[in-house]
C-alpha positions in Angstrom: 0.0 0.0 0.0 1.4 3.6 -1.1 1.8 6.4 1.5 1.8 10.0 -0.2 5.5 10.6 -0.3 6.0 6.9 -2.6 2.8 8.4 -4.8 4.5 12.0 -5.2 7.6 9.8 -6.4 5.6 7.4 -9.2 4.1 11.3 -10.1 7.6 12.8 -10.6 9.1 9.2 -11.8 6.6 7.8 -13.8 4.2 10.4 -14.9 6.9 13.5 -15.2 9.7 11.3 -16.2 11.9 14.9 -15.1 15.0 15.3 -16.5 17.6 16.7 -14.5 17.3 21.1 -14.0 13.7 21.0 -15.3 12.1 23.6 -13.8 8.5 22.9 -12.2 5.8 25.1 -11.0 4.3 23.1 -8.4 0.5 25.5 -7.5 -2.4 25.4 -5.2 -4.8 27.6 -3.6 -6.9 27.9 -0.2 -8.5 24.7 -1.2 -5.4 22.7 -2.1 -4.2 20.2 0.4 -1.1 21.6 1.4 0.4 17.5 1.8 0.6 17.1 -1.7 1.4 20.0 -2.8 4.6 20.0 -0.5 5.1 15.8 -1.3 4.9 17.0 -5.1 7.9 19.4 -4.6 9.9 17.2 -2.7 9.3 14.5 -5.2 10.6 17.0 -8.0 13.9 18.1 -5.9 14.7 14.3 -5.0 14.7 13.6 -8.6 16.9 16.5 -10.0 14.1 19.0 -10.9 14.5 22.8 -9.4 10.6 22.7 -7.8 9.2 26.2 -7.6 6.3 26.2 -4.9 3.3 28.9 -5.8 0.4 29.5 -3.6 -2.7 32.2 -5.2 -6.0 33.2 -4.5 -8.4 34.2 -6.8 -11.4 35.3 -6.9 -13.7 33.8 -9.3 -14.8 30.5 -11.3 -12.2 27.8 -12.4 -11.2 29.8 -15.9 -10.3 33.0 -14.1 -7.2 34.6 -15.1 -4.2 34.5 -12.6 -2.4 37.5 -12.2 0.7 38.8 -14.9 3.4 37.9 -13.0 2.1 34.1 -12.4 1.1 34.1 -15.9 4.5 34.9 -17.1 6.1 32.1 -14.6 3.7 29.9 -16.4 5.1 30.4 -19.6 8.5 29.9 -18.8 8.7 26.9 -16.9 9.2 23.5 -18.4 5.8 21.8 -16.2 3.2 22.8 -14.7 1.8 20.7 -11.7 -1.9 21.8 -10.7 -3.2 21.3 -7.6 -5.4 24.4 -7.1 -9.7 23.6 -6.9 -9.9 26.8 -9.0 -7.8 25.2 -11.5 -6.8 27.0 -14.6 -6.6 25.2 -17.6 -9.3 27.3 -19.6 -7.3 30.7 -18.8 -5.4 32.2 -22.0 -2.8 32.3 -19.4 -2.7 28.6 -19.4 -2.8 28.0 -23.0 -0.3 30.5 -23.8 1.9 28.7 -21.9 1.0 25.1 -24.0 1.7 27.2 -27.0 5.2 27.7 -25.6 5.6 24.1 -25.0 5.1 24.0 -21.1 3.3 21.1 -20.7 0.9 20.7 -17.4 -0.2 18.0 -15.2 -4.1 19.0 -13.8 -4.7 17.2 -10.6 -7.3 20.0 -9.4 -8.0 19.4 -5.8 -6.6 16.3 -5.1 -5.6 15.5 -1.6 -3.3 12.9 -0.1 -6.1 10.3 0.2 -6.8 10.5 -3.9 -3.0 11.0 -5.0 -2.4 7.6 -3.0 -5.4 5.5 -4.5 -5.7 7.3 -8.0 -1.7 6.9 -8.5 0.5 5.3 -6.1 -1.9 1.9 -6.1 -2.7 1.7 -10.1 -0.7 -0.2 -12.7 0.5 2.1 -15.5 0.7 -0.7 -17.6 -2.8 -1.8 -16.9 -4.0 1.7 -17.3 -2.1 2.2 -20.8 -3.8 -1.2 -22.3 -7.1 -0.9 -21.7 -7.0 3.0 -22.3 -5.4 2.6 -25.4 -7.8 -0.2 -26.2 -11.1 2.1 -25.5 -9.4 4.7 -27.3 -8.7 2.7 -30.4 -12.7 1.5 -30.1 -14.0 4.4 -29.7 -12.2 6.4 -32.8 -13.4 3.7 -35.0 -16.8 4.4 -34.2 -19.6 7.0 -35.8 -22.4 6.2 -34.1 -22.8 6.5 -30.3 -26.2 5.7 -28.0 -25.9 5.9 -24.1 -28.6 5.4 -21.7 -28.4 4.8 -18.1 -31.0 3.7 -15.3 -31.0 7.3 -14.5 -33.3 7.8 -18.0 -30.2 8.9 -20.3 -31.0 8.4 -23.6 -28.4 10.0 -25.7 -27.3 9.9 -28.9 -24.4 11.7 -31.2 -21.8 10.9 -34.0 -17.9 11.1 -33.2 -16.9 12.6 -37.0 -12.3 12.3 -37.2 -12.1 14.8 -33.9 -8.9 13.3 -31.6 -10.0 10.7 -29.3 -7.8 11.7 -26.2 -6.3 9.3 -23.9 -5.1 10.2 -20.1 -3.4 8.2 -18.3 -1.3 10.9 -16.4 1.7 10.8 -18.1 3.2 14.6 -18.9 5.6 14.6 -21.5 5.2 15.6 -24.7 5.9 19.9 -24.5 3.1 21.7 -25.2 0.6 19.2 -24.1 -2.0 19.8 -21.0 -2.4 16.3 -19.3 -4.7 14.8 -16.4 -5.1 12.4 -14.1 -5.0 9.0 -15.7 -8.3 6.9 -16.2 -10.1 9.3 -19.1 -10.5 9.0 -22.8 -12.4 12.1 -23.9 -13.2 14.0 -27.0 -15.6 16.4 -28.7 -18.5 15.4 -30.6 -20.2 16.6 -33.7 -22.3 19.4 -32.1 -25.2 19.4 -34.3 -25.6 16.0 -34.1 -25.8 15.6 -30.2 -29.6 14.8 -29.3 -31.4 13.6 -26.4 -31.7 13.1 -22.6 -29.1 13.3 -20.6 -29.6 12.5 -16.6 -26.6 13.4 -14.6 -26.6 11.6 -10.9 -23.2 11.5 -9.9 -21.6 15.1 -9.6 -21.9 18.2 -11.2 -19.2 21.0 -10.5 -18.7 23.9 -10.1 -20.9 25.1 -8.0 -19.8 23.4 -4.7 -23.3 22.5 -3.6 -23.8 19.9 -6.6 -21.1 18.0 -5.7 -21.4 14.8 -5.3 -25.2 15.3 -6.2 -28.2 14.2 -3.7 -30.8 14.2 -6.6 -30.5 13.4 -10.5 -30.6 16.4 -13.1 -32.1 15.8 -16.1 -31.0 18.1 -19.3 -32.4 18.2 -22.9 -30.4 18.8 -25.1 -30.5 19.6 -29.4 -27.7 20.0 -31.7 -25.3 19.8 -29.0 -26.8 22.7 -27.0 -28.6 22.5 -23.4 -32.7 23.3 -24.2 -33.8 22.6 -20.8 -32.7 21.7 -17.1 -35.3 19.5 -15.3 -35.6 18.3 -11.9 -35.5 19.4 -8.2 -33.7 21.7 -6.2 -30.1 20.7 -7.6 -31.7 21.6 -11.3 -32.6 24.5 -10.2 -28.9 25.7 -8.4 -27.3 24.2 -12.1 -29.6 26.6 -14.2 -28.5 29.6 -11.6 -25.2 28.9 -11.9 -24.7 28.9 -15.6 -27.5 31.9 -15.9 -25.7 34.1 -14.0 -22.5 34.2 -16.5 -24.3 35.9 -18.9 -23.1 33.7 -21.6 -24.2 31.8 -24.6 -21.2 29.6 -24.9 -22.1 28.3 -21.3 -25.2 26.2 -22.9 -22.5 24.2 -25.3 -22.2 20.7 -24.7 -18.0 20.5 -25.1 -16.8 17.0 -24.6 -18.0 13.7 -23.7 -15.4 11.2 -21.5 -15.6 7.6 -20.2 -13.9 7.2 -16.9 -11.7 4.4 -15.9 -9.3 4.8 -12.6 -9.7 1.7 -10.6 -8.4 4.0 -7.6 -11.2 6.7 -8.2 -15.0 6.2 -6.6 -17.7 9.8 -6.8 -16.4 11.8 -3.5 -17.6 15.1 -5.0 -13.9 16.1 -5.9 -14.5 16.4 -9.8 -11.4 15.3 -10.7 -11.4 11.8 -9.2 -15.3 11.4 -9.8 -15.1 11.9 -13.5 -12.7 9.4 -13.5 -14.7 6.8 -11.2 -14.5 3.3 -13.0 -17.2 3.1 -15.9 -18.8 6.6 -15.3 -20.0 8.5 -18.5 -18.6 12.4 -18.4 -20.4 15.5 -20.1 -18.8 18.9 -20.2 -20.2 22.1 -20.8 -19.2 25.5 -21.8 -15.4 26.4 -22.3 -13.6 23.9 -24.8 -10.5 23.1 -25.4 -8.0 23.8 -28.2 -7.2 20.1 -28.1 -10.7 18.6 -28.9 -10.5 20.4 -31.9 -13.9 21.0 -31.7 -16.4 23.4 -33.0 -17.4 25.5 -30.3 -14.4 27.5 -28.0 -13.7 29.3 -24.8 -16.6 30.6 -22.5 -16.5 32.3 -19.0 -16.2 28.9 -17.5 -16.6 25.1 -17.9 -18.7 22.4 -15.6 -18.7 18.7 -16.0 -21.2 16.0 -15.1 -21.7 12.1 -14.2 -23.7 10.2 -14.9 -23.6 6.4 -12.9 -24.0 3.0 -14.5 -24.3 3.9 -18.3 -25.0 1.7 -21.3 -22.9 2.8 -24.5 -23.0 1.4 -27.8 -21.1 1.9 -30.9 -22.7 1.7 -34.0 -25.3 -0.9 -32.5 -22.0 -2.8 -30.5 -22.2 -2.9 -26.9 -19.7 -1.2 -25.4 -20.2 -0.8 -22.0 -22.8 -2.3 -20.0 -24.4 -0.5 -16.8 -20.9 0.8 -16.1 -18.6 -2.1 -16.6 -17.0 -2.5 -19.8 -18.4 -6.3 -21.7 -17.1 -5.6 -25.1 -14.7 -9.0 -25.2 -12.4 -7.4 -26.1 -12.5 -4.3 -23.1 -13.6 -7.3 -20.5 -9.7 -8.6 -19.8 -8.6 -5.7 -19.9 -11.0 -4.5 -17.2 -10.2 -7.5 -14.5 -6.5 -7.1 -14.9 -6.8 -2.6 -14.3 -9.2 -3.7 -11.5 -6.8 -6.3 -9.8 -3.6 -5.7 -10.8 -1.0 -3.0 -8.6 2.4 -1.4 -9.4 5.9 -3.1 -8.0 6.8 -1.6 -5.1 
């Protein structure tokens, strides 16, 4: 069993791979948990990198932009760690920094208790072949359908977008990264259609996550029609009212998640990576999905529990476990299977 100090060394090990004098900006804010934050740079010194520790506060949404002096920081260093809940990975800041080849690791709001089940107990290997797998399925596909016992019933096509694989590894410059466990990618907008029931988190705002009722959202040619439901529908449509923005109605990426480590604890980033959960973004997308919608005033992502996915009529998934023979193997091993020590 991994302590946080082994985990921060499999991050900076295997996930880095630092080379010797790499500089690393190593960030959190008030909500970060300073353990990991301070295990991260430690990890970084003890393997030759020169660890630069940043604390912030900002007020605002995740998407806000940090101030000019931390931006500039950003675009100099070689990587970027993220711990901060008000991450920053939708900022121009941020992807001016990408376009300079940084290349960031987001592990908004992760505390010692994640970084030790999401990383320090899963099998890279094990990750790596049944992501890769998924991610080779689902690029071949056109046709998508999900449905869930929630009432989902979904329905888009994939088109040649990129079919992104995390599995937390950070090291090709210019590339953002996250924790591993997530395929993700950007659907034909005008073809997204249907009912989509989210019942496992929604964030931001805090008070959806994890979520103590479903939501239920309409949705037509990839944009949000209606929001339906109780209490919790009614705190979503505030939230994304009260940005004033068009852009915050786009649907921007769909993800399956897959971290054997990660269960819903209302931190978004281990719960949209709980094993089997299906992942809908909204509002801000990014440059990678190569998409056709682009930045808004912030992003939010939902999960849904227990879905059913088919491609082109092929089961995929089946109420959150993955049955496709060829995904099935694949799954048993990432669900049994732990690193050396």
């Amino acid at each position: 069993m991994a302590d946080v100090r082994s985990a921060a060394l499999v991050l900076a090990r295997d996930l880095l791979r630092l080379k010797k004098g790499e500089t690393v900006i190593v960030y959190g804010d008030p909500a970060a948990d300073p353990s990991v934050v301070r295990s991260a740079v430690d990890a970084v010194e003890e393997r030759g990198g020169i660890p630069l520790e940043v604390w912030y506060r900002i007020k605002g949404p995740p998407g806000t932009e940090p101030p000019a002096p931390f931006a500039e920081a950003m675009r100099k260093a070689d990587v970027l760690v993220e711990f901060a809940r008000t991450y920053l990975i939708t900022t121009r800041a941020f992807q001016r920094a990408m376009d300079r080849g940084t290349r960031a690791l987001c592990l908004t709001g992760m505390d010692a208790d994640m970084m030790i089940r999401c990383i320090g107990n899963v099998s890279l290997p094990a990750l790596k072949a049944f992501g890769v797998t998924l991610q080779r399925m689902t690029a071949k596909a056109k046709d998508v359908h999900v449905t869930s016992p929630g009432g989902t019933d979904l329905s888009f096509e994939l088109g040649k977008r990129p079919i992104i694989l995390d599995t937390g590894e950070c090291v090709i410059p210019g590339r953002d990264s996250y924790l591993g466990g997530q395929i993700s990618w950007a659907a034909m907008e005008n073809t997204v259609e249907g009912s989509l029931v989210l019942d496992g988190t929604v964030w931001p705002p805090d008070p959806l996550a994890p979520l103590r009722e479903p939501i239920r959202i309409e949705l037509a040619r990839g944009r949000i029609v209606s929001i339906g439901g109780g209490e919790a529908a009614k705190v979503l449509r505030d939230w994304i009212d009260h940005f004033r923005d068009r852009k915050m109605y786009n649907v921007a990426h769909f993800c399956f998640g897959f971290n054997p480590g990660a269960g819903i604890s209302g931190k978004i980033l281990e719960d949209e990576r709980a094993f089997g959960v299906f992942v809908t973004g909204f509002g801000s997308q990014m440059a990678s999905f190569k998409g056709g919608f682009t930045l808004a005033k912030s992003h939010i992502d939902g999960v849904t529990r227990k879905p059913t996915v088919t491609f082109d009529g092929e089961t995929i998934e089946g109420n959150g476990s993955f049955v496709h023979p060829r995904l099935a193997p694949l799954e048993r091993r990432l669900l049994t299977e732990r690193p050396p020590p």
